[in-house]
N, C-alpha and C positions, 0 to 999 in steps of 0.2 A: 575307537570303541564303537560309534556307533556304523561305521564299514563293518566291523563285525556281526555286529547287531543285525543290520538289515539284511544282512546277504545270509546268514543263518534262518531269518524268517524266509527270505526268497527262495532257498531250497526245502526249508518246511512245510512251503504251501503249493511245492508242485503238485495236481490234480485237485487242489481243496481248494484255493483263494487264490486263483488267478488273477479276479479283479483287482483285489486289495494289493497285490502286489504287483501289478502293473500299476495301479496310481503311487503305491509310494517307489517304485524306480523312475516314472515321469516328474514324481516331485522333489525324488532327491540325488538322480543319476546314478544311483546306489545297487546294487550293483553296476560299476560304470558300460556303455554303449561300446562294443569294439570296431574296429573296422576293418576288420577281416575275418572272414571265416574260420570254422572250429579246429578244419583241414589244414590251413596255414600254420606252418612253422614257426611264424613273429605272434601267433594268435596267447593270451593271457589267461592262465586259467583264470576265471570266477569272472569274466567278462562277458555280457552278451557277445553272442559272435551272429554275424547275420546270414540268415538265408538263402545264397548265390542264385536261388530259383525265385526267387522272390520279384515281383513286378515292380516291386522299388527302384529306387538307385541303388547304386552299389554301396553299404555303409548306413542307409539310409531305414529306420524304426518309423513304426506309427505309432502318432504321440494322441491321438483322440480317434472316438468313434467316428464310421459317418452316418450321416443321417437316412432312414430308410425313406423307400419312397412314400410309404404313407403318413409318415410325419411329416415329410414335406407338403404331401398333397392336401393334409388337414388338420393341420395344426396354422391355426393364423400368426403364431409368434415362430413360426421359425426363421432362420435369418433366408436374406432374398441372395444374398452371395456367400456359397458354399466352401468353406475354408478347406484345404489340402489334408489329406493325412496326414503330414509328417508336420503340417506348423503348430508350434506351440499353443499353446492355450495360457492363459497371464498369470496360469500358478505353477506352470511349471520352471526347472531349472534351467537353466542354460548351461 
């Protein structure tokens, strides 16, 4: 029930709540990550399918923002080593 739940909010918030629904697919996999693109044959509907032009790895989503340069350059709490795009953050799923 709640795979139905969330992937009906995920297609109800294309162009409206992008943010809200990328935190809840980093917190609940919901609609699940695929690992092949949308072109591929083995690809599942209602799965993200990833980007092939995408500067990632292959299969590979950004799971947090990253930090701009001027938060870095002025903000005294930001952190001194800069976590990857694609690593978790300790609320997300695994």
């Amino acid at each position: 029930m709640l795979k139905c739940i969330l992937t009906q909010k995920w297609v109800a918030s294309t162009r409206c709540q992008a943010w809200d629904t990328w935190f809840d697919i980093n917190r609940t996999r919901i609609p699940a990550l695929g690992n092949v693109e949308a072109t591929n044959d083995n690809y599942v509907t209602g799965e993200l399918a990833y980007n092939p032009n995408s500067s990632l790895a292959k299969g590979a989503f950004p799971s947090r923002f990253i930090y701009s340069k001027e938060s870095l350059d002025y903000n005294t709490s930001a952190p001194t080593v800069i976590p990857g795009i694609t690593e978790s953050l300790w609320w997300h799923k695994k």
